[in-house]
C-alpha positions as CSV (number, residue, x, y, z in Angstrom):
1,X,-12.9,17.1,-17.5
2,X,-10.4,15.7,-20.3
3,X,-11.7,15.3,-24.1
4,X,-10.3,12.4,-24.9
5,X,-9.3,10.6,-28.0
6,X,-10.2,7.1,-29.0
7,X,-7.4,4.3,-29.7
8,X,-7.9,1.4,-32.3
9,X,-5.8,-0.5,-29.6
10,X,-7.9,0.4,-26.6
11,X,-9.7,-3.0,-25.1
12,X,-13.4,-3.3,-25.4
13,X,-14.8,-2.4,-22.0
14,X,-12.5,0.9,-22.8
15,X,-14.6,1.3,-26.3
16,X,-17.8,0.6,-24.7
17,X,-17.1,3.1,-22.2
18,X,-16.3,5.9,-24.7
19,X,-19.3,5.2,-26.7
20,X,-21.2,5.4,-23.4
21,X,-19.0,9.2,-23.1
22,X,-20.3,10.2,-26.8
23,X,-23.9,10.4,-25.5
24,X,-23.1,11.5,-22.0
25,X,-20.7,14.0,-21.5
26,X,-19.3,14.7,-25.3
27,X,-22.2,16.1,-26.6
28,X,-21.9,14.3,-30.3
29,X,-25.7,13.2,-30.2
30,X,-26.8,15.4,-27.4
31,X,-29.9,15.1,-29.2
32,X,-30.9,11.4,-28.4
33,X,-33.2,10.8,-25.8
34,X,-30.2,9.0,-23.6
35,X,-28.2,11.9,-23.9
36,X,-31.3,14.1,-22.8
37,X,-31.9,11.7,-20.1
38,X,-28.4,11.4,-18.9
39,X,-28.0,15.2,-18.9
40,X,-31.7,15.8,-16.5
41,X,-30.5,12.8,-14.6
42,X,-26.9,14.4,-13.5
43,X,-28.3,17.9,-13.3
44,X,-30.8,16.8,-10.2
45,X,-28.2,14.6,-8.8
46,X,-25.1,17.0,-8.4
47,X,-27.9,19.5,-7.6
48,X,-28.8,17.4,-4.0
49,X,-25.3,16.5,-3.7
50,X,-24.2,20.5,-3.3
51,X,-26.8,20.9,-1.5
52,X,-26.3,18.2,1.4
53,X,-22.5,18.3,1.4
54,X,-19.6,20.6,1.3
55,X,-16.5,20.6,-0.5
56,X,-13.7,18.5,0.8
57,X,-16.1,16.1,2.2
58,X,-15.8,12.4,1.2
59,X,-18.0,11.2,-1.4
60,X,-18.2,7.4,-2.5
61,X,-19.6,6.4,-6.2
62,X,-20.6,3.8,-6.5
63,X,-20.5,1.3,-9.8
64,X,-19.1,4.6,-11.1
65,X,-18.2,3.0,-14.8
66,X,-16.2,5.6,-16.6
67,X,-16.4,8.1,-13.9
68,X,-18.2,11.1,-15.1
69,X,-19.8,11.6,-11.5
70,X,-16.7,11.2,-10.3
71,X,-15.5,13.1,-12.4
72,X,-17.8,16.2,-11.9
73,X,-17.5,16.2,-7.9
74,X,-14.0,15.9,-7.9
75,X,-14.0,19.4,-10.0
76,X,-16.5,20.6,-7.9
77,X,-13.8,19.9,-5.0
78,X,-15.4,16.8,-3.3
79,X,-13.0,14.5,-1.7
80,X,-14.3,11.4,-4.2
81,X,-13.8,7.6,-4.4
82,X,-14.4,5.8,-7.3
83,X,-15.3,2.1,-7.0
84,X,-16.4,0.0,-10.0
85,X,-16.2,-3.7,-10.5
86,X,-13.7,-3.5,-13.5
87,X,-10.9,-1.9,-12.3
88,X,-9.5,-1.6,-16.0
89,X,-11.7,1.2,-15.9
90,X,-9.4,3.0,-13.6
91,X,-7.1,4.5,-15.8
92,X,-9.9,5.4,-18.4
93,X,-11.2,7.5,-15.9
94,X,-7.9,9.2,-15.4
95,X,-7.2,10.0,-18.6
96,X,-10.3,12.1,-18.4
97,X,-9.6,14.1,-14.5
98,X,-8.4,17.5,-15.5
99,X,-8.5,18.5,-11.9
100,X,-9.7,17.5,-8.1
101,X,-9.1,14.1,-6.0
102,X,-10.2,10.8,-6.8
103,X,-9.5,8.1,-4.5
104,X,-9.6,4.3,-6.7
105,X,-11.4,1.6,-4.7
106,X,-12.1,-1.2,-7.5
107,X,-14.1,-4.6,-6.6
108,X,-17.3,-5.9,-5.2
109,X,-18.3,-3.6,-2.1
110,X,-19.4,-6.2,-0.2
111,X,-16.2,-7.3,-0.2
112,X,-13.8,-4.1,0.1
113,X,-12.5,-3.3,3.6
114,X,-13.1,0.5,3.7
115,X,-11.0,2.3,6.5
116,X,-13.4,5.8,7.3
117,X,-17.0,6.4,6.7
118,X,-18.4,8.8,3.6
119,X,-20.2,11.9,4.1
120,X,-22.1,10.8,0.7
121,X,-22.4,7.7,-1.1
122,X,-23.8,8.0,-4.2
123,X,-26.1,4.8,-6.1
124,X,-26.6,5.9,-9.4
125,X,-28.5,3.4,-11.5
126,X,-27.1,0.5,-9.6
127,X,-29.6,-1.1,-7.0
128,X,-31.6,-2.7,-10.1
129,X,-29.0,-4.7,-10.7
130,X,-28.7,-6.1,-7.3
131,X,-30.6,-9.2,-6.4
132,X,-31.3,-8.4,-3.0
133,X,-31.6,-4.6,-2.9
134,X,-32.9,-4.4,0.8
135,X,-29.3,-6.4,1.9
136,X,-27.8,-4.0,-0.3
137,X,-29.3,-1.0,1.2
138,X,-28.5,-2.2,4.5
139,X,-24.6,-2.5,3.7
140,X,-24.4,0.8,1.8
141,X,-25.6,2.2,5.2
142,X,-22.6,0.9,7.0
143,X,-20.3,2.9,4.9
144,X,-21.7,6.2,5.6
145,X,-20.9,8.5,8.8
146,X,-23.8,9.1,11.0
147,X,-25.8,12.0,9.7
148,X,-24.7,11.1,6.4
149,X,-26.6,10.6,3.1
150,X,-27.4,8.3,0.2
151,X,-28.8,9.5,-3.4
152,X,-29.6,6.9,-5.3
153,X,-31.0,6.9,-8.6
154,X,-33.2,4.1,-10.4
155,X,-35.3,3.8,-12.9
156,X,-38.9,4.1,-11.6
157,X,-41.0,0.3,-11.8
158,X,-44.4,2.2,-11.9
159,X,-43.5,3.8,-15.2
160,X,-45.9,2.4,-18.0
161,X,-43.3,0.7,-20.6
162,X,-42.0,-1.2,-17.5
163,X,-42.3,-5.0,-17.0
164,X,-40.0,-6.0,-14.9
165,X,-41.3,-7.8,-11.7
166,X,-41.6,-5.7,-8.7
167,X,-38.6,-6.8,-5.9
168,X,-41.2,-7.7,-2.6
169,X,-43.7,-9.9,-4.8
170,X,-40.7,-12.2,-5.8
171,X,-40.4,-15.0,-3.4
172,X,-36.7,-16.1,-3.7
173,X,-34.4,-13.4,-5.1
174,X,-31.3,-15.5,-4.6
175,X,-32.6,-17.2,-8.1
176,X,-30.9,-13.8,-9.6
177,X,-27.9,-14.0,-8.0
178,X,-25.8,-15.5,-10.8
179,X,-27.2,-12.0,-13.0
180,X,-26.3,-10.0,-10.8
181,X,-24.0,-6.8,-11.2
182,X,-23.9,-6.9,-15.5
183,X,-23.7,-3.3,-16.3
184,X,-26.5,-1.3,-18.6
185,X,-30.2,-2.4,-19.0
186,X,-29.7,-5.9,-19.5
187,X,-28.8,-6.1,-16.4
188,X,-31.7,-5.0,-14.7
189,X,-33.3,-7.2,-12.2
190,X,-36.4,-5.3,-10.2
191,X,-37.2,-1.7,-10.8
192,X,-38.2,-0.5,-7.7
193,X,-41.7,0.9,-6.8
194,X,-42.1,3.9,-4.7
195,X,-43.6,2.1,-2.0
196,X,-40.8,-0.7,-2.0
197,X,-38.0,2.1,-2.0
198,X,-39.8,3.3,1.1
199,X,-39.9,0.1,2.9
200,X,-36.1,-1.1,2.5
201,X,-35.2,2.3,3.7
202,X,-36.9,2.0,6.9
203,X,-35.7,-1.6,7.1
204,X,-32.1,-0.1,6.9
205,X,-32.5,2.5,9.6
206,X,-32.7,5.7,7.0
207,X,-34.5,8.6,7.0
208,X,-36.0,9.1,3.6
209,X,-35.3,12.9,2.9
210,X,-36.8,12.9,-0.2
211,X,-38.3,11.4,-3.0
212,X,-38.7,12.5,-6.6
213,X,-39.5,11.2,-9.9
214,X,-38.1,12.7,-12.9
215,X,-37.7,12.0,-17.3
216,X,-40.7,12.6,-19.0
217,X,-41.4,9.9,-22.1
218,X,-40.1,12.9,-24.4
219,X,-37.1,13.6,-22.6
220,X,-36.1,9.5,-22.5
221,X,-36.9,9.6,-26.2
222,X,-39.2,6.6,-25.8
223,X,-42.2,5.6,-27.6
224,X,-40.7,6.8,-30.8
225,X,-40.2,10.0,-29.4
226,X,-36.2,9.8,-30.2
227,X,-37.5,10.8,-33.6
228,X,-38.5,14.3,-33.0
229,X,-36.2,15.3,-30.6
230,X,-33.3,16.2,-33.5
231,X,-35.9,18.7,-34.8
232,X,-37.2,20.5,-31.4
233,X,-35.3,23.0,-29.3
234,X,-33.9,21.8,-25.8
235,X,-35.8,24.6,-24.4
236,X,-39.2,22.9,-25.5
237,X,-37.7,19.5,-24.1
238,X,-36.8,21.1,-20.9
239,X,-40.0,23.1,-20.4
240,X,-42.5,19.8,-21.3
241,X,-40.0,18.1,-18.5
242,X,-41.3,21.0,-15.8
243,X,-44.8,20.6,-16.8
244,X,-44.8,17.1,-16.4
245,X,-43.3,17.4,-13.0
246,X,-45.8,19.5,-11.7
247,X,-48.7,16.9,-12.6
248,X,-50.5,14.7,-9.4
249,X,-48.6,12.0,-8.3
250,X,-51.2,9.7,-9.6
251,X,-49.9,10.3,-12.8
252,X,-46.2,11.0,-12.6
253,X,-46.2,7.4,-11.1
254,X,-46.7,6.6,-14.9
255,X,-45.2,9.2,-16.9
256,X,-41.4,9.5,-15.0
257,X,-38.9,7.0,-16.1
258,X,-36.4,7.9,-13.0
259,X,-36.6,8.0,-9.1
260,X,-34.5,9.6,-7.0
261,X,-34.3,9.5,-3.4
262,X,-32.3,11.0,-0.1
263,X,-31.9,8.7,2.5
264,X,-30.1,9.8,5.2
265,X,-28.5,8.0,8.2
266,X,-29.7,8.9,11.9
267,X,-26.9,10.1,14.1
268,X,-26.2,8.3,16.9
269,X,-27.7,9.8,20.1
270,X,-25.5,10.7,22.8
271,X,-25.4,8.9,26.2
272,X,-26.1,10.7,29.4
């Protein structure tokens, strides 16, 4: 993947974006509890990706912003399209691609006609935004081939700073509709509870593979923790993060900012 370099003349959602690639990818202040975050975050993702799919196969991202997914499976030879509602975002993202193939599918996937089916689609930290994540789910579904997978990231609801209501005790989601879709954590409409995530799965015909939690309090840089982490070593960061993950359930409920999950679509049975 490209370094690039900023532009005084570049439009905003192009700044916003690079400032977004300072703590992700570019390593300025690696030390920030985002960039720590980010950087456990992609690590577990690519990590289920490579081990579900081969290179060549097709790969959507979804909401894929600047593209550093995108980015990274394409390099790792995945056959990847990038969809994202701003479609100025589209040449960003390819002044960054130093190699592989990305496909550009901009717009609103409930509206894009998409010609062949995806061994992979990947949701990372988009379903929050949506006001009707089981519809979504259900539509996401239809774009992949049978036997094929969803990951999907999100931040976990059970985690203790979170107070945002919980998607199946809200009686008429189509109150959020208008919010919907606005990138970064204002935009955040339901985090998801385990349970919930579990349900709208089997309400859209997927096997759930898996499902993890992840990003200790420490490694987030929350409750004032971002202060510390400048001064400690990442291999203290990294190593609290493995204790934390091997605690009960009970309690990583609480502790874990992320979820990830592994849906997978059943294949079709054969007729006699």
């Amino acid at each position: 993947m490209k370094k690039i370099i900023p532009c005084i003349d570049w439009d905003s959602s192009w700044k916003h974006s690079y400032q977004c690639d300072l703590l992700e990818i570019y390593g300025e202040r690696k030390k920030s509890g985002y960039s720590y975050a980010y950087a456990n975050r992609s690590k577990h993702t690519l990590k289920i990706i490579q081990e579900i799919a081969q290179p060549g196969e097709a790969v959507l991202d979804l909401a894929a912003a600047q593209g550093n997914f995108s980015l990274a499976l394409a390099e790792l030879g995945y056959t990847v399209t990038w969809n994202d509602l701003r479609e100025d975002l589209v040449n960003y993202v390819e002044l960054k691609r130093e190699n592989g193939v990305i496909n550009y599918q901009p717009g609103n996937i409930f509206d894009l006609n998409v010609n062949s089916k995806f061994s992979v689609v990947l949701l990372a930290e988009i379903i929050e935004h949506v006001a009707h994540p089981d519809q979504f789910l259900k539509k996401i579904s239809s774009l992949i081939e049978p036997g094929g997978y969803i990951v999907m990231t999100t931040p976990n609801g059970e985690y203790f700073r979170n107070n945002l209501p919980k998607f199946s005790e809200c009686p008429d989601p189509e109150k959020f509709e208008a919010m919907q879709f606005q990138p970064d954590s204002d935009g955040h409409i339901f985090l998801l509870h385990l349970d919930e995530i579990k349900e709208i799965a089997r309400e859209a015909n997927l096997e759930l593979l898996k499902l993890d939690l992840i990003t200790n309090p420490l490694t987030n840089g929350h409750v004032k923790l971002h202060k510390v982490l400048p001064f400690l070593p990442s291999s203290f960061v990294h190593g609290l993060e493995k204790v934390t993950r091997s605690l009960p359930i009970t309690i990583r409920r609480k502790v874990h900012t992320c979820t990830i999950a592994l849906l997978r679509k059943p294949k079709e049975s054969c007729s006699l």
